[in-house]
N, C-alpha and C positions, 0 to 999 in steps of 0.2 A: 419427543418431537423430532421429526425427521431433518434434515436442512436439504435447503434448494440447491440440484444439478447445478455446476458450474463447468462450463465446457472450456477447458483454458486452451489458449492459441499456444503456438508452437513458442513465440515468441516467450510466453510463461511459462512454458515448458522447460526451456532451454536456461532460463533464470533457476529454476528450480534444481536442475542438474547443476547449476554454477555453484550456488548454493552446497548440496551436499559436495563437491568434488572441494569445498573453502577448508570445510572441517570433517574429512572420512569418516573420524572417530566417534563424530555427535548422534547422539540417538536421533532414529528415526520419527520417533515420536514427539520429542522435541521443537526438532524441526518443522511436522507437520504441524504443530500448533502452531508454532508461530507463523507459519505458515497462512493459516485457517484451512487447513487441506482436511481429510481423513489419510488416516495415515495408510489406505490401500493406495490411493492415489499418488501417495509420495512414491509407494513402493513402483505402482503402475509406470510411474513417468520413468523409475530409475531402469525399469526393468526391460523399457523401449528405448534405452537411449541412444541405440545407433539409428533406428527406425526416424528416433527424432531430428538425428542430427540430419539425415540424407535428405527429410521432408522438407527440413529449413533451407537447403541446397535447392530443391524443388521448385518449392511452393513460397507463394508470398509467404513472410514471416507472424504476420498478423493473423493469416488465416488459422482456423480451427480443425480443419478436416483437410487431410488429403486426398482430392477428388482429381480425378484422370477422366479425361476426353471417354466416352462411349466407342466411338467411331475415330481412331486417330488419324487415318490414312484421310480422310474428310479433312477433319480440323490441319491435318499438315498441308493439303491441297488448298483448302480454302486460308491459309495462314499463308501460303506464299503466292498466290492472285492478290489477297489483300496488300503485301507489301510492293507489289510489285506496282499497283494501280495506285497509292497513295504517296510512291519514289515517284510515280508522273505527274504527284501533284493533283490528282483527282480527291474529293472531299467523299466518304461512302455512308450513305446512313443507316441505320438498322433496314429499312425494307429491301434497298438491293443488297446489301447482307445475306438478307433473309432468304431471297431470289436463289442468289448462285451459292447456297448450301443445298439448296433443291435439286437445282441443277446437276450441280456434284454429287452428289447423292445419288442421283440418276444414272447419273456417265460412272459413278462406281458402284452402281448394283447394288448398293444399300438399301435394303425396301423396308418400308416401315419408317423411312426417317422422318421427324418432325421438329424442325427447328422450332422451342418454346422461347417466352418470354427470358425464363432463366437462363436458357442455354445460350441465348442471343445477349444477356448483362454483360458477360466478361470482355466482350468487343467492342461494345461503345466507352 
């Protein structure tokens, strides 16, 4: 019987790396039991660990995936209109959000852009 994908956060990640770096010497195996890992997994997380360590710099800590902007020169444009409009105290809700990523999309010749449901989460 197979067991169930677990997609661990960086944040388990970084636990796991503490882990082996406590005891060098400890079998891998070991560890992944007790763990509850497979023990490719242990080796996986050991064998990304600077990839891990730069993501946890990155990215929220909780998160599971390291995901990067599509369109950065967009999200940097529309990430310093946003701060600029909410330093004046203006309140923004996802539709004019939604509005002047269009806009900016435009004014930078991005074609094809479609601000979705998801891509619009991380701003409210």
């Amino acid at each position: 019987m197979s067991r169930k994908q677990k997609t661990l956060s960086f944040k388990e990640k970084l636990d796991i790396l503490r882990k082996v770096d406590e005891d060098p010497k400890r079998k891998r195996t070991e560890l992944a039991k007790e763990l509850g890992l497979a023990t490719s997994t242990l080796s996986t997380v050991v064998g990304q660990r600077e990839t891990i360590k730069k993501n946890v710099l990155s990215f929220n800590v909780n998160a599971k995936r390291a995901m990067t902007a599509q369109h950065v020169k967009l999200e940097e444009t529309l990430l310093t209109w946003f701060k600029e409009v909410t330093a004046a105290g203006l309140n923004i809700n996802g539709k004019v959000l939604w509005e002047k990523a269009d806009e900016f999309a435009l004014a930078l010749h991005i074609d094809g852009f479609q601000a979705s449901g998801g891509w619009l989460q991380p701003w409210c």
